[in-house]
C-alpha positions as CSV (number, residue, x, y, z in Angstrom):
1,X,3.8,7.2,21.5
2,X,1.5,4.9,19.4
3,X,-0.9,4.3,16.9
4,X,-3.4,5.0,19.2
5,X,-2.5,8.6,19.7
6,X,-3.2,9.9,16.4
7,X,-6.8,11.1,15.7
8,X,-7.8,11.7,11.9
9,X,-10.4,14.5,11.7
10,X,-12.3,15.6,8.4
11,X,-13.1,19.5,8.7
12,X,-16.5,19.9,7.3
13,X,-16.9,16.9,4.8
14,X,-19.2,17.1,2.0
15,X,-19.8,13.1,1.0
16,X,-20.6,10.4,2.8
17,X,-18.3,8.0,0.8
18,X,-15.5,9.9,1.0
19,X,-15.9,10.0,5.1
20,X,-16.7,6.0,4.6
21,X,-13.5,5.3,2.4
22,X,-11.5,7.4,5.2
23,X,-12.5,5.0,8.2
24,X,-12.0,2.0,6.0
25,X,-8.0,3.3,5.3
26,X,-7.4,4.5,8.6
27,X,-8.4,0.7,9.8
28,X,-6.5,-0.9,7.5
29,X,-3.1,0.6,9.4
30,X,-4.9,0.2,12.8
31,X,-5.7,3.6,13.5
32,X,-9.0,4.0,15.8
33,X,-9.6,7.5,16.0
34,X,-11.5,9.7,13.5
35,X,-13.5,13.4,14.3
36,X,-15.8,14.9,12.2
37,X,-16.1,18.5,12.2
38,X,-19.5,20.2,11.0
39,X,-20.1,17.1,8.2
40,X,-22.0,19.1,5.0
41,X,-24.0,15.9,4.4
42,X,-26.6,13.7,6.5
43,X,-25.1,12.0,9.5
44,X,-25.5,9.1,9.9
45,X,-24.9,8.3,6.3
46,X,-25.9,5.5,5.2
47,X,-23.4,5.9,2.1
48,X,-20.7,6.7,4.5
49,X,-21.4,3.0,6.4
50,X,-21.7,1.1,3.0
51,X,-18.2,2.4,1.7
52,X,-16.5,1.7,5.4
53,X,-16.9,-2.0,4.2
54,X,-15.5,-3.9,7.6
55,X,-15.1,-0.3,9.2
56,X,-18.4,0.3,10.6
57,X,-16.8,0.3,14.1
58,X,-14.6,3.1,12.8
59,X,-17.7,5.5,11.8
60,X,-19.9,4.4,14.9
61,X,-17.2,5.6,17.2
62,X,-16.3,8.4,15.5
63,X,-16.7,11.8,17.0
64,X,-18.9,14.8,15.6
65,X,-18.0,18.4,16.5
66,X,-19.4,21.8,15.9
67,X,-16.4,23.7,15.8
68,X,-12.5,22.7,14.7
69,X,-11.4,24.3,17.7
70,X,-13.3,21.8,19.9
71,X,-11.8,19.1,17.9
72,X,-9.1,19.7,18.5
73,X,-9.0,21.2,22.3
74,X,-7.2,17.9,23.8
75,X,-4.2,17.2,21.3
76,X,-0.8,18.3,21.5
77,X,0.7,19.0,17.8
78,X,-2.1,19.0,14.8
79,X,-1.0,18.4,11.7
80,X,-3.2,20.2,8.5
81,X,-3.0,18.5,5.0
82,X,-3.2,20.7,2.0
83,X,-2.4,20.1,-1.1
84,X,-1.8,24.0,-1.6
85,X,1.5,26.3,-0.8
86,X,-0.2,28.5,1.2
87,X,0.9,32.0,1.8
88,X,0.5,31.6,5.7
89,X,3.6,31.5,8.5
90,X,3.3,28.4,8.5
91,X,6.1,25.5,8.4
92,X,5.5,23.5,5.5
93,X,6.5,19.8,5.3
94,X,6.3,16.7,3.6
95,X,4.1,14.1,4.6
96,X,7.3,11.4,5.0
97,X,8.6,13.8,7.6
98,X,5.9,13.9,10.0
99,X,7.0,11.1,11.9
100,X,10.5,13.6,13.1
101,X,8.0,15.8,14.3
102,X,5.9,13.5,16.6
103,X,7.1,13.5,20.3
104,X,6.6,10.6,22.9
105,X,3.2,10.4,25.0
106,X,2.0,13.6,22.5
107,X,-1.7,13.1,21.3
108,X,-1.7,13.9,17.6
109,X,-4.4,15.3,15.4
110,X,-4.2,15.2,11.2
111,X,-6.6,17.6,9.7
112,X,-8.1,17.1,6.2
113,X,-10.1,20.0,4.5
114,X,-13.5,19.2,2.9
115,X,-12.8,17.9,-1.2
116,X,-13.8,21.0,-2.7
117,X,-11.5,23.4,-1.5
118,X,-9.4,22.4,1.2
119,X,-8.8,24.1,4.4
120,X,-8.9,27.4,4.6
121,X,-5.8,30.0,6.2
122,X,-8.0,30.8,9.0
123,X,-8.1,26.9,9.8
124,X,-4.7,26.1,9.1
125,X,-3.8,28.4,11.4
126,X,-4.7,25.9,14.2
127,X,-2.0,23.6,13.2
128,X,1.5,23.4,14.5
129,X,2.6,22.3,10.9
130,X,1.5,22.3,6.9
131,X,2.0,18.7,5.8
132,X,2.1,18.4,1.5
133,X,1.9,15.0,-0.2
134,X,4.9,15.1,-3.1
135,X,2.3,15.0,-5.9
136,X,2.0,15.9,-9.9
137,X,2.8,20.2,-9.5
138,X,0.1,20.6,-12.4
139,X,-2.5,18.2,-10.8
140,X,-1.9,18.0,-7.5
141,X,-5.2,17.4,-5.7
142,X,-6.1,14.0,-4.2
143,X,-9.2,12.0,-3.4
144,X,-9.6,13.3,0.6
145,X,-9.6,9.1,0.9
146,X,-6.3,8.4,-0.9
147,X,-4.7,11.6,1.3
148,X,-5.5,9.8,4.3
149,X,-4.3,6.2,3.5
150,X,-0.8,8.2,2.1
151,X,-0.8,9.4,6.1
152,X,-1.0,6.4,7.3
153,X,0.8,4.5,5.8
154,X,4.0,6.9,7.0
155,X,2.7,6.7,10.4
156,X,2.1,2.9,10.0
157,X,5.7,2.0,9.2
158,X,7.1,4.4,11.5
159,X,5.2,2.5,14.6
160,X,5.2,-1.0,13.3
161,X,7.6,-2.7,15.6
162,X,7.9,-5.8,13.6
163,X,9.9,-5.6,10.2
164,X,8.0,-7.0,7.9
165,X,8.4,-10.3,6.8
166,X,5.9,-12.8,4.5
167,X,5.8,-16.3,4.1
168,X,4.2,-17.7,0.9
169,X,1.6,-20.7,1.8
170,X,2.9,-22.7,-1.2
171,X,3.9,-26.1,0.2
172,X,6.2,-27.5,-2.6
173,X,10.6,-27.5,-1.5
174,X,13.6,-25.8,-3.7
175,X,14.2,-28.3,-6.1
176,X,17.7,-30.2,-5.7
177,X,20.3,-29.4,-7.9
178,X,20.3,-33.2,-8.9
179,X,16.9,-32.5,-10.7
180,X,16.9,-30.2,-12.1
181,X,20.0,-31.7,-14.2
182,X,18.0,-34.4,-14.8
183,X,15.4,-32.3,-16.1
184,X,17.8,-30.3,-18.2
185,X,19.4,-33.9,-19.4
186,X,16.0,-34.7,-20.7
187,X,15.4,-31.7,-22.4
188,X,18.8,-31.4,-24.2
189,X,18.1,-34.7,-25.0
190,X,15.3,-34.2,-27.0
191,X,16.6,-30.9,-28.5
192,X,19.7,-32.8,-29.6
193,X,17.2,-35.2,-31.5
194,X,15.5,-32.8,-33.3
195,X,18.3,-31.0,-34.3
196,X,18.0,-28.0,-32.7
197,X,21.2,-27.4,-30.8
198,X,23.1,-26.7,-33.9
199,X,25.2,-25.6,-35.8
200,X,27.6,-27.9,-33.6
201,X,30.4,-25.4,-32.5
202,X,27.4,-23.3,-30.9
203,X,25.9,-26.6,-29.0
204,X,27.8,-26.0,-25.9
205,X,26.9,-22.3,-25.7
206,X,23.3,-22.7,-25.9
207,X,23.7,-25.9,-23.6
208,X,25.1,-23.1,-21.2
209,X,22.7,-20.7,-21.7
210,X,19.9,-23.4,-21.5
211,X,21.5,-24.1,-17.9
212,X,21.5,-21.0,-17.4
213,X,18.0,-20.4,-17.9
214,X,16.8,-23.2,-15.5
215,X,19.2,-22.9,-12.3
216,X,18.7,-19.2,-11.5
217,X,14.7,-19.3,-11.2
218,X,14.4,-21.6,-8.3
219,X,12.4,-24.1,-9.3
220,X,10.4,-26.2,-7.1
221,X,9.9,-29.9,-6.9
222,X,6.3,-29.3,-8.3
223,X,7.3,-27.2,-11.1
224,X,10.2,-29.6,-12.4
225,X,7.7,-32.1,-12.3
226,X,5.0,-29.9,-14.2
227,X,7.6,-29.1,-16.6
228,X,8.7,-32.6,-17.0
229,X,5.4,-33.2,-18.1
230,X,4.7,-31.1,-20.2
231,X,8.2,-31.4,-22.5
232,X,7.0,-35.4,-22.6
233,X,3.8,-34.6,-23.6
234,X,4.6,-32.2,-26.5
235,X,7.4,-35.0,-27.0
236,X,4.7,-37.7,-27.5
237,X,2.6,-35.1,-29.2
238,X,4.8,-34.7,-32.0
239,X,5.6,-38.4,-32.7
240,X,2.1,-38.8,-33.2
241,X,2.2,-36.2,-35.9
C-alpha cells in the first residue's frame, strides 16, 4: 500500500478554484489521483488550471464521471468527509485514524461533498467509513481545499518512509567556546568601564547571567564576529559623543 493507491474525488463541485486548490494540495504530498464527479461548473476551467499553480498535470489527468457510483466502481474502502454527525449507520471517525483503517494492496477512495452542502446520506452511504476533521463544534465547516490538504497530510506521514530531517544551508560553524569568552571578555570589559556592572556585590551575578545569556544560544562564528562589531562600533560611537 502506497501513495499511489489513494484517489481523491470531489462529488459534484461547484468552483473551479476550489477543484484547482485541491490538485495543487494533493501534489504537494505526492498524491496523483483525483475524480471529478458531475463538476457544477465549466470543465475545463480555466479558473480551476490558474489556481492548480504547478498542478496542471494534476487536473489534466484527472478523471470526470457521471455518476459517484462509477467513481467509485474499482476501489476497495472509500472514505466520505463530512463535516456533519450524520444520523446514518455509519462508523464515524477521525481523520488521524484513517491510516488504521487502510489495508495492504487496497485501492482507496476519499470523497469530498460539493462546498455548499456536503454530501448527502444517500451518498455517504457508499462509503465504508465517515471521516470528521476535529474542528471549532460552532463553526465547523472548511474550505473543500483546506479539507483535502488536512487528508493528506495524515496520509503523507503515514507513508513517508523517511523521517524527516532538514539541514539549514547556512555555511557558518558552532562557535568555540574559546570565542565566545573572548567576546564576553570584551563586552564585560566595556560594561565595567562604564559603570554598569554595579553595585559591586551584584557584579558577579550579572557577569553570570551575562554568560549565561551568550553560551546557551549557539552562536556561530559569523555571528560573534557580527556582534563583535557591532559592541566596537557603538563603543567608538560613544567616544565620539
Amino acid at each position: 500500500m502506497s501513495l499511489s493507491n489513494i484517489y481523491f474525488i470531489l462529488v459534484r463541485p461547484q468552483i473551479g478554484e476550489n477543484i484547482g486548490s485541491v490538485a495543487r494540495a494533493i501534489k504537494n504530498f505526492n498524491i496523483k489521483y483525483l475524480r471529478i464527479v458531475n463538476p457544477q461548473c465549466n470543465w475545463p476551467n480555466q479558473k480551476a488550471l490558474a489556481t492548480s499553480v504547478g498542478a496542471r498535470d494534476i487536473l489534466k489527468a484527472a478523471k470526470i464521471y457521471d455518476s459517484l457510483e462509477k467513481s467509485i466502481g474499482d476501489l476497495d474502502i472509500v472514505f466520505a468527509s463530512s463535516s456533519r454527525i450524520r444520523n446514518v449507520n455509519k462508523k464515524i471517525i477521525s481523520v488521524s485514524c484513517i491510516k488504521t483503517k487502510i489495508k495492504k494492496k487496497k485501492k482507496v477512495g476519499i470523497l469530498f461533498g460539493p462546498e455548499a452542502s456536503g454530501l448527502t446520506n444517500d451518498e455517504i452511504t457508499c462509503a465504508d467509513y465517515l471521516v470528521k476533521i476535529p474542528t471549532n463544534k460552532n463553526f465547523s465547516s472548511l474550505n473543500l481545499s483546506h479539507s483535502t490538504i488536512i487528508f493528506c497530510f495524515e496520509l503523507f506521514k503515514h507513508f513517508s518512509a523517511k523521517k524527516n530531517e532538514y539541514k539549514t544551508g547556512y555555511k557558518s560553524t558552532v562557535a568555540k567556546k574559546s570565542e565566545v569568552n573572548k567576546f564576553l571578555n570584551f563586552i564585560i570589559e566595556g560594561l565595567d568601564k562604564k559603570g554598569f556592572l554595579q553595585p559591586n556585590h551584584k557584579r558577579k551575578s550579572m557577569i553570570r547571567n551575562i554568560n549565561n545569556i551568550f553560551h546557551r544560544t549557539n552562536l556561530s562564528e559569523q555571528e560573534i564576529r557580527i556582534l563583535l562589531g557591532i559592541f566596537s562600533t557603538l563603543n567608538e560611537f560613544n567616544k565620539k559623543s
